[in-house]
C-alpha positions as MATLAB code, in Angstrom:
seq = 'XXXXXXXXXXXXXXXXXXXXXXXXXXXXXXXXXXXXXXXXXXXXXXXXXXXXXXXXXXXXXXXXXXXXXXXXXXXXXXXXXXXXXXXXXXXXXXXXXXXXXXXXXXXXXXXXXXXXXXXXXXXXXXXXXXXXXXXXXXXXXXXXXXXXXXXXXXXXXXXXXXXXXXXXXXXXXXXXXXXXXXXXXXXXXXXXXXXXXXXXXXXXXXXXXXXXXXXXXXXXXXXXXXXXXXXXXXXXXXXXXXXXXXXXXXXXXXXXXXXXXXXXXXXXXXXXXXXXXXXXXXXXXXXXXXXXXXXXXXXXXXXXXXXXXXXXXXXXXXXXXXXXXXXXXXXXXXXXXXXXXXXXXXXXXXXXXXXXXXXXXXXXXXXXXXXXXXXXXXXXXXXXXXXXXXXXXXXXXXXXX';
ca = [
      -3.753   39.059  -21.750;
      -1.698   36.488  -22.898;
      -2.056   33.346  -22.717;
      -3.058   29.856  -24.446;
      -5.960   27.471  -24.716;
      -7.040   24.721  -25.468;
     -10.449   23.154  -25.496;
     -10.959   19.331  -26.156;
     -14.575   17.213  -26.368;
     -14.743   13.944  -24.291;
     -17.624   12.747  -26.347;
     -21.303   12.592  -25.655;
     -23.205   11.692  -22.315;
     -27.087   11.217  -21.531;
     -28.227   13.398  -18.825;
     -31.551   12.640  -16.764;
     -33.827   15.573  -16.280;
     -35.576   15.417  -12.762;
     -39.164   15.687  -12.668;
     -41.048   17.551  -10.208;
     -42.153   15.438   -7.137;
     -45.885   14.016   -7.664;
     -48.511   14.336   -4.547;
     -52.018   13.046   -3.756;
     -55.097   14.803   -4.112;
     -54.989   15.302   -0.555;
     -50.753   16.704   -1.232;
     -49.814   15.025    2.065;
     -48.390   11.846    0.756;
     -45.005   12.325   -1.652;
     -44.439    9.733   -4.306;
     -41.333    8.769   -5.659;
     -39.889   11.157   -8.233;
     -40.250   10.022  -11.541;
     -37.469    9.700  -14.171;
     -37.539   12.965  -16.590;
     -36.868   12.688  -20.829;
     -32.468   11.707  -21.424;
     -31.384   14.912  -22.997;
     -28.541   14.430  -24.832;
     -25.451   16.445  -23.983;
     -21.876   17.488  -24.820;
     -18.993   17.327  -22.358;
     -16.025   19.933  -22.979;
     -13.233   20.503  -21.273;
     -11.168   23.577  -21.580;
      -8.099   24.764  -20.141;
      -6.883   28.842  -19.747;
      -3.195   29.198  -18.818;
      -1.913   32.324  -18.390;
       2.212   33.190  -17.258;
       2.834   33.029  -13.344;
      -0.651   31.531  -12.745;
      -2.072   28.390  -12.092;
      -4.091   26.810  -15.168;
      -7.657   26.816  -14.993;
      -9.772   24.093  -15.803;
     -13.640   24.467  -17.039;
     -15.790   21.573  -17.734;
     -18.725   22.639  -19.334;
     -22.030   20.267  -20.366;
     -23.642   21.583  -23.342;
     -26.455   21.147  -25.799;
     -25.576   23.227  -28.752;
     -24.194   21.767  -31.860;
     -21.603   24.486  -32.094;
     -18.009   23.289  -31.967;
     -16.110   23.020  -29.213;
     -14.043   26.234  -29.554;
     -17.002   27.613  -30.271;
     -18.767   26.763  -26.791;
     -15.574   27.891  -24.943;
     -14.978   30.971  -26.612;
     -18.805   31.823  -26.279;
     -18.853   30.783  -22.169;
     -14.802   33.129  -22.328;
     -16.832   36.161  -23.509;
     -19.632   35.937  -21.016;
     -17.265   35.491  -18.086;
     -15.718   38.658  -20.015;
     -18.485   40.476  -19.911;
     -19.837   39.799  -15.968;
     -16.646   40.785  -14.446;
     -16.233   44.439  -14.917;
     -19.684   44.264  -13.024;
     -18.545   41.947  -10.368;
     -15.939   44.302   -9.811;
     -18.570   47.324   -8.997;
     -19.973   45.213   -6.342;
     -17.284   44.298   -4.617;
     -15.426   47.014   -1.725;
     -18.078   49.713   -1.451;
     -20.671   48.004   -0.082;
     -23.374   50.013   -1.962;
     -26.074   49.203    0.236;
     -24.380   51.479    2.887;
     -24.595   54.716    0.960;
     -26.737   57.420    2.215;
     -27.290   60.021   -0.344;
     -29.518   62.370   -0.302;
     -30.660   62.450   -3.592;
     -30.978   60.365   -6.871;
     -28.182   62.534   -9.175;
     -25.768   62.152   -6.239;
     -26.426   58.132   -6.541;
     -26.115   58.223  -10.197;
     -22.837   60.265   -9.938;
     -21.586   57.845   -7.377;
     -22.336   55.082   -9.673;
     -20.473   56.572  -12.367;
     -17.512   56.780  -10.201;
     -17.677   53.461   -9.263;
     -18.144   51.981  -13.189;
     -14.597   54.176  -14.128;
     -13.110   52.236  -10.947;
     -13.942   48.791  -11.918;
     -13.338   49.397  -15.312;
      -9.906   50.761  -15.139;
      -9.529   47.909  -12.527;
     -10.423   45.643  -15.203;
      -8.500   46.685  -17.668;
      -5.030   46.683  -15.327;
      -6.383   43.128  -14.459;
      -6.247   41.964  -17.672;
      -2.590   43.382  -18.637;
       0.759   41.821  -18.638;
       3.478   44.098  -18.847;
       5.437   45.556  -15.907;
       4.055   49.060  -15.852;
       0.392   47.556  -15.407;
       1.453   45.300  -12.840;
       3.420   47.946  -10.601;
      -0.082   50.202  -10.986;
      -2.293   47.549   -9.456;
       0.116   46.810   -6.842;
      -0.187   50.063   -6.093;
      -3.992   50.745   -5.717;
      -3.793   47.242   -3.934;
      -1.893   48.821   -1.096;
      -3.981   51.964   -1.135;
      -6.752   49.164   -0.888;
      -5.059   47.872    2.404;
      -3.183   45.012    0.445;
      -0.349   43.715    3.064;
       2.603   43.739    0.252;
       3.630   40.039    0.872;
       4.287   38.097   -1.942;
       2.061   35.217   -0.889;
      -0.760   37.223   -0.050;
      -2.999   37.450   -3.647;
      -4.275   40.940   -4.700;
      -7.947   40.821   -4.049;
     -10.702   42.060   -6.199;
     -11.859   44.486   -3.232;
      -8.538   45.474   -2.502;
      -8.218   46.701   -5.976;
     -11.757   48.337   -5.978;
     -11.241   50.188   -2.752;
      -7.829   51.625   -4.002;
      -9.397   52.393   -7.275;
     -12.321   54.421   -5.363;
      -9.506   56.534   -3.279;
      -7.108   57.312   -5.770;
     -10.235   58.853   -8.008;
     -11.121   60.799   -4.954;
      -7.620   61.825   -4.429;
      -7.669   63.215   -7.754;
     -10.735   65.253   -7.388;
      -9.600   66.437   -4.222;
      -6.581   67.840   -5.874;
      -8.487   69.540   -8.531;
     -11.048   71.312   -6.043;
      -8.271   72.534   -3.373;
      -4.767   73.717   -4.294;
      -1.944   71.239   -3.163;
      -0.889   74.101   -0.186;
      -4.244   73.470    1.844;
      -4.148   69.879    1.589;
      -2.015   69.381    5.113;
      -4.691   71.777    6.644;
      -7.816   70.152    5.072;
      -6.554   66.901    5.871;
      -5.692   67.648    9.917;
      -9.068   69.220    9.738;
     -12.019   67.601   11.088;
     -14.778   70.336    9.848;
     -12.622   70.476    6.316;
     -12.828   66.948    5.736;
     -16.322   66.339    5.992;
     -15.703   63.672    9.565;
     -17.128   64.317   12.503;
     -16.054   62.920   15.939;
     -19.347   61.413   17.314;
     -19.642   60.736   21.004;
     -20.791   56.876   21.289;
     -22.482   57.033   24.557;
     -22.329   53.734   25.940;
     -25.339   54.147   28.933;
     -27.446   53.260   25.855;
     -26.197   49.956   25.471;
     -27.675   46.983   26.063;
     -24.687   45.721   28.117;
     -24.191   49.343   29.864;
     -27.656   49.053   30.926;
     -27.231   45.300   32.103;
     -24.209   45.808   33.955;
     -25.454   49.007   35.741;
     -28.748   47.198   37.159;
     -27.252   43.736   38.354;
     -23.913   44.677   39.299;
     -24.367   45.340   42.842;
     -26.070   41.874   43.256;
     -23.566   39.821   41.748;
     -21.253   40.967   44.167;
     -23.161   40.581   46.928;
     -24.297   37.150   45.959;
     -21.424   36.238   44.623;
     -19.105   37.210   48.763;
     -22.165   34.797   49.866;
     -21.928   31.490   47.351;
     -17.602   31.613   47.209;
     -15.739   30.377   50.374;
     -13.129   33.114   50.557;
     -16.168   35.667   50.629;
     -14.995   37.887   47.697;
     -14.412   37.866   43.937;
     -11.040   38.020   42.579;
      -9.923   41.647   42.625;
      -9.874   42.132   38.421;
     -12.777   41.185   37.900;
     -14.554   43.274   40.058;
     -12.349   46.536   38.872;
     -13.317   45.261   35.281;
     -16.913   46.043   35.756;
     -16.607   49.255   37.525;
     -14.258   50.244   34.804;
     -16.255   49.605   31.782;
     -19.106   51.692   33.823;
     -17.099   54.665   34.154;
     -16.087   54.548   30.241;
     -17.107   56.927   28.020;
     -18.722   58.805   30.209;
     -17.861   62.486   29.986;
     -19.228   62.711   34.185;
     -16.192   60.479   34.991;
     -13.512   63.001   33.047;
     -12.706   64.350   29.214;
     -10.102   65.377   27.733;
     -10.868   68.805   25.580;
      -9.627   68.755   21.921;
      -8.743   71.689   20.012;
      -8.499   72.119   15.939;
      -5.288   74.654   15.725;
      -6.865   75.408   11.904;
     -10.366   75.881   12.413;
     -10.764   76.046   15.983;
     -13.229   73.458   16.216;
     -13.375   72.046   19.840;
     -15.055   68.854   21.071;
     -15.023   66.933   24.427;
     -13.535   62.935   24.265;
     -14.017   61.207   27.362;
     -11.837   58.800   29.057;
     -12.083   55.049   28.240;
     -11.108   52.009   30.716;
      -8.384   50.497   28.477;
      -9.418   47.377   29.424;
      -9.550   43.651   27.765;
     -12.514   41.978   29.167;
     -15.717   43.296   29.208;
     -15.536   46.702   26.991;
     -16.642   45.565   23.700;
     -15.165   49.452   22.366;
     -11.825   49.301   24.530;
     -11.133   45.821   23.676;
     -11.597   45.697   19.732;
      -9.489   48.700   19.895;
      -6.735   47.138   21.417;
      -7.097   44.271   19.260;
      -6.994   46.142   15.905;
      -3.431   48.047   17.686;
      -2.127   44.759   18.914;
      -2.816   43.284   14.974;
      -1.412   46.509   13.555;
       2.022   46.302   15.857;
       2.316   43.088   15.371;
       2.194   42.797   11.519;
       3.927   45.872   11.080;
       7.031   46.166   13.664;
       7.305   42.500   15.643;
       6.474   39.456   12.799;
       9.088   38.619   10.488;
       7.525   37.837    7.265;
       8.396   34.205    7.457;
       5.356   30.929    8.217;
       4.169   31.515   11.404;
       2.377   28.640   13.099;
      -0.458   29.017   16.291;
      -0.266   27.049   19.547;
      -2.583   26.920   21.794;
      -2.251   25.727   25.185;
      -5.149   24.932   27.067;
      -4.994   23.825   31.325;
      -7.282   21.724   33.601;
     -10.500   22.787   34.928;
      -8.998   23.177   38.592;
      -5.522   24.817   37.407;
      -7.265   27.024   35.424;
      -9.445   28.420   38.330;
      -5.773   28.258   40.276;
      -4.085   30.277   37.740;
      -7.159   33.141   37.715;
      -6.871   33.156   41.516;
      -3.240   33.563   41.343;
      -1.979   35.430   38.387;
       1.627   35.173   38.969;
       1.119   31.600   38.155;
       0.206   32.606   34.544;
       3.673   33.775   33.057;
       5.545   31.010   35.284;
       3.094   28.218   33.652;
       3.581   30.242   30.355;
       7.560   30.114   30.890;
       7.470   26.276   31.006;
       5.295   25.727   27.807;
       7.601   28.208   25.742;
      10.848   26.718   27.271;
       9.810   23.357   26.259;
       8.210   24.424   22.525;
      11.850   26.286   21.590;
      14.003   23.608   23.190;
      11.762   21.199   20.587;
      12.568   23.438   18.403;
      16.061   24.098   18.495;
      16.547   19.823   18.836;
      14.478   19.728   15.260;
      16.987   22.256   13.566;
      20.424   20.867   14.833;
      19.388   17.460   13.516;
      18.744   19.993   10.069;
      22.227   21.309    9.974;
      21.296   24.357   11.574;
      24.113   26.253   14.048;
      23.028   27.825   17.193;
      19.442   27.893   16.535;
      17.232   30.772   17.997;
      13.683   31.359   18.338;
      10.807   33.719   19.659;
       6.937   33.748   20.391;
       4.258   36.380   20.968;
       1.644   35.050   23.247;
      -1.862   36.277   23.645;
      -3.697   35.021   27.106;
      -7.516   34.528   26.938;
      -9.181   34.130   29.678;
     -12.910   33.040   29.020;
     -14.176   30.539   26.214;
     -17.117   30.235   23.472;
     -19.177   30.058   26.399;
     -18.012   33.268   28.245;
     -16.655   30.333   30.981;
     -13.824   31.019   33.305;
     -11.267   29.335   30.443;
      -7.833   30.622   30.932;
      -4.977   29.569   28.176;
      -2.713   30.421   25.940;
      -2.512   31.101   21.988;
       1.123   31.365   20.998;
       2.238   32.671   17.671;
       5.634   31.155   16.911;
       7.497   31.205   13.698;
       7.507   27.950   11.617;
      11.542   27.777   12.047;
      14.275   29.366   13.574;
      16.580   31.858   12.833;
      20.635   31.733   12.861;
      23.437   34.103   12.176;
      25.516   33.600    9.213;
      29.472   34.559    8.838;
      28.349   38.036    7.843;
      26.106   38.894   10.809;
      22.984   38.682    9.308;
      20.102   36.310   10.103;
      18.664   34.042    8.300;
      15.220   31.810    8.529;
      15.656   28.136    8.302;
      11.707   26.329    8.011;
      11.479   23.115   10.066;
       8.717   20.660    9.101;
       5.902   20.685   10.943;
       4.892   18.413   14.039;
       4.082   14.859   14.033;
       1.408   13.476   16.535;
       4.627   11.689   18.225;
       6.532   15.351   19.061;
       3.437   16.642   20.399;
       2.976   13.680   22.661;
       6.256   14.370   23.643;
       5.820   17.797   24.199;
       2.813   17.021   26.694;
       4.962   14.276   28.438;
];
């Protein structure tokens, strides 16, 4: 690794050793701490730069009457030394592994010390080649690719771990069976486990008070019912994942394994399976096919107690309230970049509605994802991203007004 040093001493300093805290005979009544010995002490300061990187700055208080460079280079080898083994601990989360016996661990562990050491190694290097192999395993670690996102210690690992096992794979299996093994379930080792939800805690919750919150709940409101989604919510998530309620029957065309999936309720609200899978698909479209890869700011728009019960009621209301609020943010917008310069500014938002808060509360608003700029076409038909700066307490006044 290249890169340059240097170390400096500020001089000497006294430092006060604590003393343990004195009690009665009795050990209810604390005295005062007394003042420990002054141990005299060293202050150095050093400083690691290294090309494309920040410097970084270690001060370091020190008893030895070594030199300076001698303290730095000393503490330099010891960081040296722990990180190979930080990087074994980080991305397989070891205490996870269920092996069956103690040669499988130890061959496991070996895997895992050829990962972080080659990991180490490419961490440490400089030149070009180096650098385009760790991006690689980064993105085989599930590194984004941005340039402003930083490669990751467990990104590195993880991609380390799977190219290894890519490589053994290859040697066990010839490079024709690979398509099969991988499309596969029984050749790959994974097995599609049913996660029957009527063993839930919430399953069970739901199922046993649902017909008296309705019933209750026609008696306490004035307009005698509930609002039609939120009863079809609950029935929903009852029917889900339950193969009684319908299955669709899957069938391996390579090893002719069959297995039964049943049908889930696709909804948002109180499915804890269907709605972190639609969250991890929303995340995945949006970063991968709707974002540009520009700043992108969050907005979040929250409504009045008695709107917000008027807006659940009535949930045409939602996109006309949720037209207004975006009409208003990109005309803001597009005022900010004219006064920049900027020709027929455009803009866009992707808006996500929640409808309860921390508290599981009827708490309907808005959080709007909206680039940190706008966009405009250039003589050659392309677009490009002009940055605005961001708001001042006076344009968001003005934005409530």
């Amino acid at each position: 690794m290249s890169c340059s040093s240097r170390w400096s001493s500020r001089g000497d300093a006294h430092w006060a050793q604590p003393s343990r805290n004195c009690t009665t005979a009795r050990g209810c009544h604390k005295q005062r701490p007394k003042p420990g010995k002054a141990l005299r002490v060293r202050v150095v300061v050093s400083e690691l730069r290294q090309p494309g990187r920040a410097p970084l700055r270690w001060v370091l208080l020190t008893n030895l009457k070594d030199s300076a460079l001698s303290v730095v280079e000393s503490y330099l080898l010891r960081w040296k030394i722990e990180r190979p083994f930080y990087f074994s601990k980080v991305g397989f989360r070891l205490e996870c592994w269920h092996q069956e016996s103690a040669a499988r661990i130890a061959r496991l562990l070996l895997l895992v010390q050829l990962a972080a050491t080659a990991v180490y190694q490419l961490s440490q290097a400089t030149d070009p080649k180096s650098v385009e192999v760790m991006r690689r395993l980064a993105k085989l670690g599930g590194w984004s690719g941005r340039p402003k996102t930083p490669i990751g210690p467990t990104m590195l690992m993880r991609g380390a771990l799977l190219f290894l096992a890519s490589m053994q794979l290859l040697q066990l299996h010839p490079k024709k069976d690979l398509p099969a093994i991988a499309l596969c379930p029984a050749g790959s080792g994974v097995r599609y486990q049913h996660r029957e939800p009527e063993r839930t805690l919430l399953h069970r919750i739901v199922r046993e008070n649902l017909a008296s919150f309705l019933i209750e709940a026609a008696e306490r409101y004035p307009s005698g019912d509930l609002p039609e989604f939120i009863r079809c919510e609950f029935e929903s998530h009852l029917r889900c994942g339950l193969l009684c309620h319908g299955f669709a029957r899957v069938r391996c065309p390579t090893c002719r394994d069959e297995l039964l999936v049943a049908f889930s309720c696709k909804n948002r609200g109180v499915c804890p399976s269907c709605s972190a899978r639609r969250m991890a698909d929303t995340a995945a479209h949006l970063r991968d096919l709707v974002l540009p890869e520009v700043p992108v700011r969050q907005w979040v728009l929250t409504m009045p107690k008695r709107l917000r019960f008027l807006l659940a009621w009535r949930p045409k209301l939602i996109s006309l309230t949720l037209n207004l609020f975006l009409r208003a943010l990109f005309a803001w917008q597009r005022r900010c970049a004219k006064r920049q310069g900027v020709p027929n500014p455009q803009s866009g938002a992707v808006t996500c509605i929640q409808r309860f808060g921390s508290a599981l509360n009827l708490n309907l608003h808005f959080h709007t994802l909206v680039p940190n700029g706008v966009f405009s076409e250039d003589a050659d038909g392309a677009m490009q991203f002009h940055a605005l700066a961001p708001p001042t307490r006076g344009d968001l006044e003005k934005l409530l007004a």
